[in-house]
TIROSE-323427 format. One line per field, with one value per residue (C-alpha): residue number from 1; residue in one letter; x, y, z. Coordinates in nm, 3 decimals, padded with zeros to 5 digits. Layout:
BEGIN
i <- NUM,...
aa <- A,...
east <- X,...
north <- Y,...
up <- Z,...
***
This chain:
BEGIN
i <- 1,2,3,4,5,6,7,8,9,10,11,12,13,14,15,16,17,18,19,20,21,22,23,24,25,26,27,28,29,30,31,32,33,34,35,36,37,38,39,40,41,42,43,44,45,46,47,48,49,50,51,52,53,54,55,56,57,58,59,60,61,62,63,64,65,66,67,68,69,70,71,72,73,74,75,76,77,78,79,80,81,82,83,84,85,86,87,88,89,90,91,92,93,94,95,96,97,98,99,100,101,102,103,104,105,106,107,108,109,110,111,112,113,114,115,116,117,118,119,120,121,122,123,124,125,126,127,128,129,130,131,132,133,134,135,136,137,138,139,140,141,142,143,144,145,146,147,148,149,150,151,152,153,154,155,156,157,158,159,160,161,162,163,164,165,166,167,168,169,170,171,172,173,174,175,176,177,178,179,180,181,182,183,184,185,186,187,188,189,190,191,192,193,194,195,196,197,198,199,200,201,202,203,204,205,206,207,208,209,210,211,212,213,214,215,216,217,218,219,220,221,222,223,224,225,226,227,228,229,230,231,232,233,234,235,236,237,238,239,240,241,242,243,244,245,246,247,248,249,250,251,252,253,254,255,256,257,258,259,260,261,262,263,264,265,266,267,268,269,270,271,272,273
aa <- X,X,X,X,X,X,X,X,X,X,X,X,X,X,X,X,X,X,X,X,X,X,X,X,X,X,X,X,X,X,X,X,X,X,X,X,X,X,X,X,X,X,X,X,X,X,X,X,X,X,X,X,X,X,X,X,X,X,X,X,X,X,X,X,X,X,X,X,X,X,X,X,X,X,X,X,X,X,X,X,X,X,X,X,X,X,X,X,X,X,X,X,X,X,X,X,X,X,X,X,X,X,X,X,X,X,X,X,X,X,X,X,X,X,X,X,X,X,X,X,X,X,X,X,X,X,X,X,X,X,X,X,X,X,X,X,X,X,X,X,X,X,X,X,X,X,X,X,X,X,X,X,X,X,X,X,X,X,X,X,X,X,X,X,X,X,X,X,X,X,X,X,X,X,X,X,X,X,X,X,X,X,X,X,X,X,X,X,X,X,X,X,X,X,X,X,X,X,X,X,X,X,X,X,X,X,X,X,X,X,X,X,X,X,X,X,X,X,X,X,X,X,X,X,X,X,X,X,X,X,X,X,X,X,X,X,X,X,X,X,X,X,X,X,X,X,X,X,X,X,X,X,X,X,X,X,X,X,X,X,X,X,X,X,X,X,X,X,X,X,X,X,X
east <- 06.570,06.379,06.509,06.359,06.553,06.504,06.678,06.659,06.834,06.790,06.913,07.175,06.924,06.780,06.442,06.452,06.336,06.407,06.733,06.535,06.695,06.536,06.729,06.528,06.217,06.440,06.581,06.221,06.134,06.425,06.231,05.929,06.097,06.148,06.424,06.738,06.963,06.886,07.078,07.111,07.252,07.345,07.477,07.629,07.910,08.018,07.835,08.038,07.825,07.466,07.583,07.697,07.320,07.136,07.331,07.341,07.266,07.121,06.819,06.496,06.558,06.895,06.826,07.137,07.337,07.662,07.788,07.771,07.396,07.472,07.570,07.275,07.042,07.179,07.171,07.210,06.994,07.228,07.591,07.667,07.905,08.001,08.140,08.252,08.268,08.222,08.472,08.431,08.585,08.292,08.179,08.145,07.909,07.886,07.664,07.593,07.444,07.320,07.289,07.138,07.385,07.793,07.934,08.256,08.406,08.339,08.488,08.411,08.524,08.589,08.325,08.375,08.358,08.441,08.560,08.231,08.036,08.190,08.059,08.105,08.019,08.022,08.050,07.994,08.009,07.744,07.758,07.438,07.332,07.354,07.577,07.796,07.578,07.697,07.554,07.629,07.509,07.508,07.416,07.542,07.607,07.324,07.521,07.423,07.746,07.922,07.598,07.723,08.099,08.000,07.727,08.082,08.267,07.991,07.963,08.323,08.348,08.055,08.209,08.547,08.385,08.094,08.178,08.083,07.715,07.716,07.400,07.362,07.170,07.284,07.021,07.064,07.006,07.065,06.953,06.882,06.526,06.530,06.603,06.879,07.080,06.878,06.900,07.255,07.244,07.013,07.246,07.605,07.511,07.249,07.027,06.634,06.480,06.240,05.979,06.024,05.701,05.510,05.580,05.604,05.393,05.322,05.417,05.112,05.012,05.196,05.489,05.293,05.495,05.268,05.284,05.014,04.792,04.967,05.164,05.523,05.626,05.867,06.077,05.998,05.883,06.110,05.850,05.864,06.039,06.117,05.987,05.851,05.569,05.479,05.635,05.742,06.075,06.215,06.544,06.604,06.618,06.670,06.841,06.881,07.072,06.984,06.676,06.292,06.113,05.786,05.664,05.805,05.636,05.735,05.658,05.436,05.261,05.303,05.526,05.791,05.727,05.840,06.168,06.347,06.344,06.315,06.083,06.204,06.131,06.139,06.121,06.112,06.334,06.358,06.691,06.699,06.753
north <- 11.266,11.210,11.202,11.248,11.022,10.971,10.756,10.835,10.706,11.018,10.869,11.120,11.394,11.305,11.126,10.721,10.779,11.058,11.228,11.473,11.717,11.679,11.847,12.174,11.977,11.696,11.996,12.101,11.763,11.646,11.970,11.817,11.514,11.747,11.522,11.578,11.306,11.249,10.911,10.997,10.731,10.817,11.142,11.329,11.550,11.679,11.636,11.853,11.768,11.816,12.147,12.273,12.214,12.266,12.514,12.808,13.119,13.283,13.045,13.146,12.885,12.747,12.316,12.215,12.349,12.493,12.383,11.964,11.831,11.691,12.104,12.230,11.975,12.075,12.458,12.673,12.380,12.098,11.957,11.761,11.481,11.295,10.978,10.939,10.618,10.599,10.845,10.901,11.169,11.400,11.366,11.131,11.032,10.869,10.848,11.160,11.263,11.536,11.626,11.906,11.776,11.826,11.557,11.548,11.329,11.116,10.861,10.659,10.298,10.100,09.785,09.754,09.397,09.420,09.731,09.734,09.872,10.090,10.081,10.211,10.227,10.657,10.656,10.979,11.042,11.274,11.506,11.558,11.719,11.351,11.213,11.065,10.892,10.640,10.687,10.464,10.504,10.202,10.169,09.776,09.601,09.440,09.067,08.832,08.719,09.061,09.231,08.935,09.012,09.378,09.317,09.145,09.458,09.679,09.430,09.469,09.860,09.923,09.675,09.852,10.221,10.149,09.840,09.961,09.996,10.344,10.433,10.336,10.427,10.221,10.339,10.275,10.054,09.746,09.559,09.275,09.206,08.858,08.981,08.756,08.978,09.099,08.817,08.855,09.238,09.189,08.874,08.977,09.443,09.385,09.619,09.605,09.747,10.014,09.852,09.497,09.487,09.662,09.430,09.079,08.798,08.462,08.172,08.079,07.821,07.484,07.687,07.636,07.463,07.431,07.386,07.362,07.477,07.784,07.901,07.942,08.260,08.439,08.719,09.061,09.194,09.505,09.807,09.777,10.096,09.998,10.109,10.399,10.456,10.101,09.947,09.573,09.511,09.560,09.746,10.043,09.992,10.151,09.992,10.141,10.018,10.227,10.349,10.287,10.295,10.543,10.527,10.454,10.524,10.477,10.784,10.712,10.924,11.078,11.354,11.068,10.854,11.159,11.222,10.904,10.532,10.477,10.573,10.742,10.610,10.801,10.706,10.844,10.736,10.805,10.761,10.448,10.532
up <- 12.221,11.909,11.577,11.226,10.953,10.600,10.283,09.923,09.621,09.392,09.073,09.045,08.988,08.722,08.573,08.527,08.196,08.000,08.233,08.286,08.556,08.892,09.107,09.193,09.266,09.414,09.684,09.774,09.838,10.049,10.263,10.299,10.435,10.736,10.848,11.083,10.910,10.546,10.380,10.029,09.735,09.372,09.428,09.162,09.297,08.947,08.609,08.382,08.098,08.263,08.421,08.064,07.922,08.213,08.443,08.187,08.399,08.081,08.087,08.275,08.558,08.607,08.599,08.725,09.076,09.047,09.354,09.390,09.479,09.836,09.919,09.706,09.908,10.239,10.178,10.545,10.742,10.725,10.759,10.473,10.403,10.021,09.943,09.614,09.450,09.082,08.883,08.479,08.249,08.320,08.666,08.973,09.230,09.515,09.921,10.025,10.423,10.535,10.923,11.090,11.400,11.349,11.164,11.402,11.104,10.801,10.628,10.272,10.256,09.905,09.882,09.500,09.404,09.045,08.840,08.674,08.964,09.217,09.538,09.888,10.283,10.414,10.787,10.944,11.327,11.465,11.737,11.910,12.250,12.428,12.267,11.982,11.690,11.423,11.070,10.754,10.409,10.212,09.821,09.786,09.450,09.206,09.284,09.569,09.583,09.627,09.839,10.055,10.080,10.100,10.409,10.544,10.512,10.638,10.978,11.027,10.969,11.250,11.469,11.467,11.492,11.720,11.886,12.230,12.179,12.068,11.906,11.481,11.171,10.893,10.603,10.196,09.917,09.990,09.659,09.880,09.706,09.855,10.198,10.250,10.440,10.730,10.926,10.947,11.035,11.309,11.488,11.426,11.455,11.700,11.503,11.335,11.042,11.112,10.943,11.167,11.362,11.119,10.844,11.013,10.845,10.925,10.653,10.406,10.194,10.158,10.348,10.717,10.998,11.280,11.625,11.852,11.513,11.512,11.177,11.176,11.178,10.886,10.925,10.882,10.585,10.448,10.266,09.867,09.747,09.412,09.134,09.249,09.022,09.129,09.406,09.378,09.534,09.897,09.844,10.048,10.450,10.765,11.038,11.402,11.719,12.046,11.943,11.959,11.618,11.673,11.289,10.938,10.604,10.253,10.045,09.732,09.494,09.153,09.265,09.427,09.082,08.878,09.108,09.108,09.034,09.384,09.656,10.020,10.368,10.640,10.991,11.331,11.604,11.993,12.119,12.365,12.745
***
C-alpha cells in the first residue's frame, strides 16, 4: 500500500509579512500536494476579526472561509481532524490533519510548557484498507529545554497508543534547528526521518575521527524548510515507523515563499510488509 503524505505550517493563513490572507491560494495548494494525509500546524479554527474584514460576502472574492480553515482545506476529499491549542478573545488555533482514510478517532494532548506558548501533540487513528495507522502532528515550543520535555511527552503518548508496532507518521514542526532530538526519536519510537539516507553526511574539517582513513560518520541531515523564501534552518520533519521511504522533497519556489513562513515536505511512503 502506498501512501502520499505531506506537512505544512501555514502560518495561520496568512502572509509572514504583511497578514495578508492566504487562505484561497493556501487551499489550491494543499491540492497540488496531491496527498492522502496532510499534517498541518498553525491552524486558525476561528479568526473573528480576519473573517469580519476579509469574509464580507459583498466583496468580489470572499478572502477569508466561513467555515474554520482545516474544513475549508479538506472540502469533499478529505476527513479532517483540529487540535486547538492557543485560545484569545477573537479566535484560536491549533494542529490540524486531514485524511482521505477514516479517522476512527482523534485526540489533542496539552504539551504547553509555559503559559506564554501553547502547545500540543493531535493523535488521530486512521482506518485504512490494511489496517489501523497512527498519525501525530507536532508543532513543539521555540525552547530547548521545553522541545525536550515535550519530545518526552510525545515518546510516551505513541508508546501508550501504538506500543505494539502498529504503523506511525509523526510529522510537524519540530523547532529542533540543532537536531538534537532525532537521535532520541529514532532509539526510544523506533522510527526515521524521511529524509535519513538522503541527507546523511560524513563529519568535515577539524571534526574528522578516522578509522582505517575513513571519516566518521554524522547523523542524518534533516531538509532546511525555514524561511521559505530562503531556506536556512531544519525545522519541519517527517518521521515513519512501518514504512519504506520511496522519495521526499521539500517544496521551494516563489509561490511556497509567498504562502507561508515555512516551506512543505512531502513524502511518499509504502507501507512495510
Amino acid at each position: 500500500m502506498k501512501i502520499r503524505v505531506a506537512t505544512y505550517n501555514i502560518h495561520k493563513g496568512v502572509s509572514s509579512l504583511r497578514s495578508t490572507p492566504r487562505v484561497v491560494a493556501l487551499k489550491n495548494a494543499i491540492k497540488e500536494f496531491c496527498a492522502d494525509i496532510v499534517f498541518l500546524q498553525e491552524v486558525q479554527g476561528r479568526h473573528d476579526i480576519k473573517a469580519a474584514r476579509y469574509g464580507d460576502p459583498s466583496r468580489a472574492h470572499r478572502h477569508w472561509p466561513e467555515v474554520a480553515q482545516h474544513e475549508f482545506f479538506a472540502d469533499d476529499s478529505h476527513h479532517c481532524a483540529y487540535g486547538l491549542n492557543a485560545q484569545y478573545d477573537h479566535g484560536h488555533h491549533g494542529n490540524a490533519l486531514l485524511s482521505r482514510f477514516e479517522i476512527d478517532r482523534s485526540h489533542n494532548q496539552d504539551v504547553s510548557d509555559h503559559a506564554y506558548e501553547q502547545r500540543g501533540i493531535l493523535h488521530c487513528e486512521l482506518m485504512t484498507e490494511i489496517g489501523r495507522i497512527h498519525c501525530y502532528v507536532v508543532h513543539l515550543g521555540l525552547f530547548e529545554a521545553g522541545r525536550v520535555r515535550q519530545t518526552s511527552s510525545l515518546i510516551e503518548a505513541v508508546n501508550k497508543s501504538a506500543g505494539d508496532g502498529e504503523p506511525v507518521i509523526i510529522a510537524g514542526d519540530f523547532n529542533d534547528w540543532r537536531n538534537t532530538l532525532s537521535d532520541r526519536l529514532r532509539k526510544e519510537l523506533g522510527v526515521r526521518e524521511v529524509f535519513d539516507e538522503l541527507n546523511a553526511k560524513p563529519r568535515l574539517g577539524f571534526l574528522v575521527r578516522t578509522l582505517g582513513g575513513r571519516p566518521a560518520p554524522v547523523g542524518p541531515v534533516p531538509a532546511r524548510t525555514f524561511p521559505s523564501a530562503l531556506p536556512v534552518f531544519q525545522l519541519d520533519r517527517i518521521y515513519v515507523r512501518g514504512f519504506k521511504v520511496e522519495s521526499a522533497q521539500v517544496l521551494h519556489g516563489p509561490m511556497w515563499a509567498k504562502l507561508s513562513d515555512h516551506s512543505p515536505i512531502v513524502a511518499n511512503l509504502e507501507l512495510a510488509p
